[in-house]
PyMOL commands that place a pseudoatom at each C-alpha (Angstrom):
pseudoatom trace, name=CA, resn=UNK, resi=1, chain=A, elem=C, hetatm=0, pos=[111.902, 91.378, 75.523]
pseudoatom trace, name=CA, resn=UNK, resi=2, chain=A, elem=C, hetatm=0, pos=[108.539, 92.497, 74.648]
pseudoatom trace, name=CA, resn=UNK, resi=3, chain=A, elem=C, hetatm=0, pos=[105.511, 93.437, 76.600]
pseudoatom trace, name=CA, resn=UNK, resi=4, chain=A, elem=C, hetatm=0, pos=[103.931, 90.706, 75.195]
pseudoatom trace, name=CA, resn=UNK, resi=5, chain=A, elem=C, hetatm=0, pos=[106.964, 87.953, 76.363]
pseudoatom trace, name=CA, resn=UNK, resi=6, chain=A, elem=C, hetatm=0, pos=[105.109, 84.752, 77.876]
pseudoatom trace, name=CA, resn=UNK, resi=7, chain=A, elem=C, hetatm=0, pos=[107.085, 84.317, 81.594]
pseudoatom trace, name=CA, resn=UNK, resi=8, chain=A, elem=C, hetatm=0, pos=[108.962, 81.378, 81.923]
pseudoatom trace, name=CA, resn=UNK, resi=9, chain=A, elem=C, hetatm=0, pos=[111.544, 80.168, 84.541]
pseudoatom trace, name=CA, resn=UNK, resi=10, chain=A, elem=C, hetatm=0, pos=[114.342, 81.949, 83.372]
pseudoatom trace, name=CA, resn=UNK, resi=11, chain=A, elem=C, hetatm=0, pos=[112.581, 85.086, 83.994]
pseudoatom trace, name=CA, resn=UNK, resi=12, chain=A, elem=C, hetatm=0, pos=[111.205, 84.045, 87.285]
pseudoatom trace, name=CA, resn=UNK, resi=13, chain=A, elem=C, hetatm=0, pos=[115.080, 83.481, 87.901]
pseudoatom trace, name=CA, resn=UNK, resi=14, chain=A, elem=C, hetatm=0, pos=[116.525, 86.917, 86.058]
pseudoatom trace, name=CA, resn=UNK, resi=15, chain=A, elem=C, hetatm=0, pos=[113.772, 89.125, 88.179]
pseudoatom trace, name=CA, resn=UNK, resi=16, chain=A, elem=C, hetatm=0, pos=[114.433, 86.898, 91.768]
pseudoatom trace, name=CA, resn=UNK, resi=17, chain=A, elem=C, hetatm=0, pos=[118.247, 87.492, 91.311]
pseudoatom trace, name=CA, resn=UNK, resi=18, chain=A, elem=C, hetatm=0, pos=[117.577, 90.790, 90.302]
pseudoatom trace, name=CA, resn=UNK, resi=19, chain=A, elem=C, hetatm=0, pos=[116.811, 91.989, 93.934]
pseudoatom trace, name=CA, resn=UNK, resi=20, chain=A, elem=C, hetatm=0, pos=[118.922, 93.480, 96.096]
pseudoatom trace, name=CA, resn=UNK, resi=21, chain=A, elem=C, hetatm=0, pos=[121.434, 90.493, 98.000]
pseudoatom trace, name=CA, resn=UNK, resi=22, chain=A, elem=C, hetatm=0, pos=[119.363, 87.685, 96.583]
pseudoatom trace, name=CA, resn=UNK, resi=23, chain=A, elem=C, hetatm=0, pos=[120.989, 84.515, 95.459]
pseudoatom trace, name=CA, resn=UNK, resi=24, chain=A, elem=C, hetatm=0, pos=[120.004, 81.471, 94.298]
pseudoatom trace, name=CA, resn=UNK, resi=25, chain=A, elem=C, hetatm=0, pos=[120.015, 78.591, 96.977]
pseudoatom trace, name=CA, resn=UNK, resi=26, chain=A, elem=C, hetatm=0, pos=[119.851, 74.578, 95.677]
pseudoatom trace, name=CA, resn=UNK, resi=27, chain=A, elem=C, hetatm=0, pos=[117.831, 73.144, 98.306]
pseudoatom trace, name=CA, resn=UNK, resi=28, chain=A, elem=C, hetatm=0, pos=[115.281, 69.721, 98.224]
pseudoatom trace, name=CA, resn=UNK, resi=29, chain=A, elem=C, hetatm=0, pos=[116.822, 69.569, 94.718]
pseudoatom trace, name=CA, resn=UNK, resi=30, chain=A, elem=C, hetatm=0, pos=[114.943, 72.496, 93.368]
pseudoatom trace, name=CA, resn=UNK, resi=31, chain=A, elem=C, hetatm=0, pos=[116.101, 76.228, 93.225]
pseudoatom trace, name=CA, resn=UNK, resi=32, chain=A, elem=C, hetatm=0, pos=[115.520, 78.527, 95.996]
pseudoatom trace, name=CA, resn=UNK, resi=33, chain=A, elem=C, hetatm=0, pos=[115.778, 82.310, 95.988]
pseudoatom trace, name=CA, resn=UNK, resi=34, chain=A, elem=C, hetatm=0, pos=[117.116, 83.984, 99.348]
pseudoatom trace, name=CA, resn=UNK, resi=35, chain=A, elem=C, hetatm=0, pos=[117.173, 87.149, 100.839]
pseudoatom trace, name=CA, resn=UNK, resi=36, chain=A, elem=C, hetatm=0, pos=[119.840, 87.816, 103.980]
pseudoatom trace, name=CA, resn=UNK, resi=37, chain=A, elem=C, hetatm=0, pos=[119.223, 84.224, 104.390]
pseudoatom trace, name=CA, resn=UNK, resi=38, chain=A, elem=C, hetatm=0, pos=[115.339, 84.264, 104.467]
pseudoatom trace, name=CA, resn=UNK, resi=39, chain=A, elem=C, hetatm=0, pos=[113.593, 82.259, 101.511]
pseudoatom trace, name=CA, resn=UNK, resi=40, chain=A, elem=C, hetatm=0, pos=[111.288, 84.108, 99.283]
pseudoatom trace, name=CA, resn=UNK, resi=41, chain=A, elem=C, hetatm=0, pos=[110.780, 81.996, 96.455]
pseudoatom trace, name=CA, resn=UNK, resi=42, chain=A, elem=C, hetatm=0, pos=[110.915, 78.315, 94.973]
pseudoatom trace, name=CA, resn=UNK, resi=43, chain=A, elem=C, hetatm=0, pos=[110.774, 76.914, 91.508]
pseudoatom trace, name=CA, resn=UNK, resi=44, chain=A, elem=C, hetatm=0, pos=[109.845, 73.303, 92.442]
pseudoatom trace, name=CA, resn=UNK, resi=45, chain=A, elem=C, hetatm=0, pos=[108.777, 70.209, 90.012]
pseudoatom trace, name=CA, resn=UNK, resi=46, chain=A, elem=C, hetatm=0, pos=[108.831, 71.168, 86.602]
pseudoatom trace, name=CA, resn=UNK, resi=47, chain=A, elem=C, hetatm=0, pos=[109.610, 74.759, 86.828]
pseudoatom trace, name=CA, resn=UNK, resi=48, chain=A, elem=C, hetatm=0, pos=[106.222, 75.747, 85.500]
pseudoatom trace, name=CA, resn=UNK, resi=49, chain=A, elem=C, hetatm=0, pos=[105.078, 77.026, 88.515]
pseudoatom trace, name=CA, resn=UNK, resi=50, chain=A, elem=C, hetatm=0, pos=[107.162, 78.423, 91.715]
pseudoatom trace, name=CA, resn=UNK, resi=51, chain=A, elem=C, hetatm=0, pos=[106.066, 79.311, 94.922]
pseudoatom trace, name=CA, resn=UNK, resi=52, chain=A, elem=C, hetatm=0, pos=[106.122, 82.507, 96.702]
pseudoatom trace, name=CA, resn=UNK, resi=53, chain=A, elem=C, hetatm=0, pos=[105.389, 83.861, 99.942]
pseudoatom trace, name=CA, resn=UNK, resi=54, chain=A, elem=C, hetatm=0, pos=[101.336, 84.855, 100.473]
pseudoatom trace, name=CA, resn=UNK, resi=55, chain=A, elem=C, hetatm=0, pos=[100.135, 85.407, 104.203]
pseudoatom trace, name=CA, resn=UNK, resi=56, chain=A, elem=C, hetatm=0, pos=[97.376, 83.102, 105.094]
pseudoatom trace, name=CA, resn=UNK, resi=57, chain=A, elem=C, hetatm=0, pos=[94.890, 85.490, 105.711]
pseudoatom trace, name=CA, resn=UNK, resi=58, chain=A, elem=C, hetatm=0, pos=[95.448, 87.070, 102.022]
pseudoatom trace, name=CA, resn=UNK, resi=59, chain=A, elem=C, hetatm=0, pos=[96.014, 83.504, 100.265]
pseudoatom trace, name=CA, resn=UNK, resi=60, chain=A, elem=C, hetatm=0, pos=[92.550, 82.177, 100.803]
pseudoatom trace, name=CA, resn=UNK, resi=61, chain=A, elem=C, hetatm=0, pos=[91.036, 84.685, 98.617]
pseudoatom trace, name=CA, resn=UNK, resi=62, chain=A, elem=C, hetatm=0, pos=[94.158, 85.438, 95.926]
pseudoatom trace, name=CA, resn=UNK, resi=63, chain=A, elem=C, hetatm=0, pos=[93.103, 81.662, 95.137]
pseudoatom trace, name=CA, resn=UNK, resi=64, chain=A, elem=C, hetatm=0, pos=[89.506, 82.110, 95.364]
pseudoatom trace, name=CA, resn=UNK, resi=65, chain=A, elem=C, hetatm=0, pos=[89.633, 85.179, 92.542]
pseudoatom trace, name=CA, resn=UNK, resi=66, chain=A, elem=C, hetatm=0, pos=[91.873, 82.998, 90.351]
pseudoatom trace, name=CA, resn=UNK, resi=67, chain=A, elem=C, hetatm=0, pos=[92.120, 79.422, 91.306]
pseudoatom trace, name=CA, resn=UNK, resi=68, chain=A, elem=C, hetatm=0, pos=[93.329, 78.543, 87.304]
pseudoatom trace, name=CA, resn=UNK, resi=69, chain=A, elem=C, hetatm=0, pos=[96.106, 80.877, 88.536]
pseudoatom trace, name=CA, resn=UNK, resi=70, chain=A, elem=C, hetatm=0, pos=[97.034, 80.388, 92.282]
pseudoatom trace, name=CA, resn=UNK, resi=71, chain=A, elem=C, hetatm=0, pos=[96.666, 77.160, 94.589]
pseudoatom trace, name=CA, resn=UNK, resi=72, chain=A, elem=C, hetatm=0, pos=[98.272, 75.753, 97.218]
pseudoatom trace, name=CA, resn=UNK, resi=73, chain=A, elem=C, hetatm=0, pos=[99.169, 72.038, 97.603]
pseudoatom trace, name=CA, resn=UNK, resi=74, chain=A, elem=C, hetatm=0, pos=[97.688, 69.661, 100.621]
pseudoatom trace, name=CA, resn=UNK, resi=75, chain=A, elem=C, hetatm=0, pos=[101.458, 69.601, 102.273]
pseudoatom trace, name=CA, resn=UNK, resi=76, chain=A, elem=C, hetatm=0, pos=[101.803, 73.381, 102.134]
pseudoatom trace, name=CA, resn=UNK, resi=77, chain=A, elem=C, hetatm=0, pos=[98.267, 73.931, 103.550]
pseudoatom trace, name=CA, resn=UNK, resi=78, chain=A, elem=C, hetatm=0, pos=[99.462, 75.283, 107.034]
pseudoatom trace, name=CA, resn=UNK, resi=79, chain=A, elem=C, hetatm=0, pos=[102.129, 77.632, 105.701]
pseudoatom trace, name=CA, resn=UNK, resi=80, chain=A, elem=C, hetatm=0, pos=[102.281, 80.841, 104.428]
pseudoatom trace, name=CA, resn=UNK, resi=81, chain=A, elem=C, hetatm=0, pos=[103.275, 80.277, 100.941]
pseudoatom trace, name=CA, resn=UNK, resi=82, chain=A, elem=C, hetatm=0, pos=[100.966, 79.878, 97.468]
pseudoatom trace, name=CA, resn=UNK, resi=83, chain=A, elem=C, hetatm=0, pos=[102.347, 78.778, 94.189]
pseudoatom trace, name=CA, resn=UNK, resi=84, chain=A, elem=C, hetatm=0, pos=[101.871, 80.341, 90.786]
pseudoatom trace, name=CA, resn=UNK, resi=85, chain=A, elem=C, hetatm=0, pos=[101.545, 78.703, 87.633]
pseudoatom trace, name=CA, resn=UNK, resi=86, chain=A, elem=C, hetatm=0, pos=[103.784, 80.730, 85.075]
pseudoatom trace, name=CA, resn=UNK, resi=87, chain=A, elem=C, hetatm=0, pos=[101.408, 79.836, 82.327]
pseudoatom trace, name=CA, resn=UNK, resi=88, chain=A, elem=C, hetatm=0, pos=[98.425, 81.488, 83.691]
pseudoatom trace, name=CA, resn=UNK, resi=89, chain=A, elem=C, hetatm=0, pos=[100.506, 84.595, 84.443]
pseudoatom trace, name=CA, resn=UNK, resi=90, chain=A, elem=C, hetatm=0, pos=[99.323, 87.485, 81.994]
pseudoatom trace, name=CA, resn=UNK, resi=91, chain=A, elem=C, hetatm=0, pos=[102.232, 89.225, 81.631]
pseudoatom trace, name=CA, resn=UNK, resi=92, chain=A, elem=C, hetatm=0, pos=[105.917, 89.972, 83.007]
pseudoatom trace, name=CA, resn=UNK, resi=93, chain=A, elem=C, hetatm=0, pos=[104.574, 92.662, 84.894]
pseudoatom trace, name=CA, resn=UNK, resi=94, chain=A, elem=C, hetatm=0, pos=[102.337, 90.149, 86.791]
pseudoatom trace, name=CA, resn=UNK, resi=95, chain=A, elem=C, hetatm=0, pos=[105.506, 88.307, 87.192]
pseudoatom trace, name=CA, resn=UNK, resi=96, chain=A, elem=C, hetatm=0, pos=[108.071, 91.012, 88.534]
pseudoatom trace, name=CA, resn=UNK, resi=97, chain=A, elem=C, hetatm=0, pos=[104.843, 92.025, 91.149]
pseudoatom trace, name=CA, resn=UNK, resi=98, chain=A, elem=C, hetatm=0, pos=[104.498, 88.772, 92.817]
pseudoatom trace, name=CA, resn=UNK, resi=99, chain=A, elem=C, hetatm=0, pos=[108.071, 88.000, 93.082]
pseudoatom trace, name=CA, resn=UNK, resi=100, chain=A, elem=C, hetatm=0, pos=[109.110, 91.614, 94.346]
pseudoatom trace, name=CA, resn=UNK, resi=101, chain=A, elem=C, hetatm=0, pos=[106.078, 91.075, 97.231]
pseudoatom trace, name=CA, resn=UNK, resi=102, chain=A, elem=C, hetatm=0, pos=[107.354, 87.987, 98.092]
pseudoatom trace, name=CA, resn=UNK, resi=103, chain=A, elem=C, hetatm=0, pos=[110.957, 89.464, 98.154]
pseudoatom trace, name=CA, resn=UNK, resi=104, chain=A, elem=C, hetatm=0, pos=[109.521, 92.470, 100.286]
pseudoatom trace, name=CA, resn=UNK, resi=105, chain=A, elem=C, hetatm=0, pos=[108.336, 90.025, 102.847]
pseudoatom trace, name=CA, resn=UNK, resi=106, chain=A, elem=C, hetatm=0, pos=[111.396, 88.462, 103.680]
pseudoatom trace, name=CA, resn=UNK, resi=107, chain=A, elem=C, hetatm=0, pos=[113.934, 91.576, 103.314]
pseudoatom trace, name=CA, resn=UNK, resi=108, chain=A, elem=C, hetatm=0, pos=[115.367, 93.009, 106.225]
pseudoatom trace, name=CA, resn=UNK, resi=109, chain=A, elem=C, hetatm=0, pos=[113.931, 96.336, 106.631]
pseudoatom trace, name=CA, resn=UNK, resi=110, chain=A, elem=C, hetatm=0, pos=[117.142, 98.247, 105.588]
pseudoatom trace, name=CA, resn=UNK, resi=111, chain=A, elem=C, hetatm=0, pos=[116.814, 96.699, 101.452]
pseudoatom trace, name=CA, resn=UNK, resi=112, chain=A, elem=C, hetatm=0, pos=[112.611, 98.111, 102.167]
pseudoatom trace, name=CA, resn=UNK, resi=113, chain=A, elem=C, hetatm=0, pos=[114.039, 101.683, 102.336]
pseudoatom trace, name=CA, resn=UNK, resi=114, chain=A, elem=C, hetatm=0, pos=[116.011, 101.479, 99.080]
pseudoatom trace, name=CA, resn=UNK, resi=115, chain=A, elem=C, hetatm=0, pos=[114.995, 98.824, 96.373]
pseudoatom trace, name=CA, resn=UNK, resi=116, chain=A, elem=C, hetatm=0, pos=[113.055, 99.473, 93.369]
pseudoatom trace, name=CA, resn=UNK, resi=117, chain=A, elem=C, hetatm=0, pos=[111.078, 96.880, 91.210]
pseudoatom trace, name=CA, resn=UNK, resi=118, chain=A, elem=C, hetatm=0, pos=[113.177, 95.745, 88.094]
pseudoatom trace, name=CA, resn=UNK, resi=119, chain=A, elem=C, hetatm=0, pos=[111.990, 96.191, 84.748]
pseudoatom trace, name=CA, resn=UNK, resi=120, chain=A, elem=C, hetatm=0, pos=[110.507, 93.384, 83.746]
pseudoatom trace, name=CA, resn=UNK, resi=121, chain=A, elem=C, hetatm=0, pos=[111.530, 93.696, 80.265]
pseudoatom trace, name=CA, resn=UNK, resi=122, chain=A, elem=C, hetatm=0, pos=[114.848, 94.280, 80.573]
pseudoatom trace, name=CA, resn=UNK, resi=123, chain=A, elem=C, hetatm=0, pos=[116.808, 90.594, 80.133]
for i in range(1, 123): cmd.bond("trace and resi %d" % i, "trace and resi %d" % (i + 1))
show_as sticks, trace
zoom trace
């Protein structure tokens, strides 16, 4: 894979699984990504967007600097998640540091202490 590589689901899949105890959860007929039982990302509808976690106080203006990139649908207004759309992402890069945030947010603090990013570009 290339520094150049477009992101698509199957990367937004390779880098979620690639973290430390996730797995993949089927749940409202979509994939879910898990963490010691704590959700940390979605890939719901079409797969080209997912959904990660984004405290509220932080997603108001993640969306307001790139609204072509983040948003947040009406139903998911009152929780503290914000979806991506992959084809707006600029690179894997981008990709492996939104998913590994999410992922940070929902680890138990013993996986904190030890994980490192994957390499985006490995596949």
């Amino acid at each position: 894979m290339t520094a150049g590589h477009r992101p698509g689901p199957d990367d937004v899949r390779r880098l979620a699984l690639a973290l430390p105890e996730s797995k993949e959860v089927e749940a409202w007929s979509m994939p879910t990504f898990r963490v010691a039982g704590k959700m940390f990302l979605t890939m719901p509808d079409d797969e080209s967007s997912f959904a990660v976690r984004c405290p509220k106080l932080e997603r108001g203006e993640l969306i307001a600097a790139e609204p072509e990139k983040f948003w947040v649908p009406p139903h998911e207004a009152g929780s503290n998640w914000v979806r991506a759309r992959l084809a707006a992402l600029e690179d894997m890069a981008e990709l492996r540091d939104i998913v590994v945030d999410s992922w940070r947010q929902a680890a138990p603090p013993r996986l904190l202490e030890t994980c490192t990013a994957p390499d985006p570009y490995e596949g």
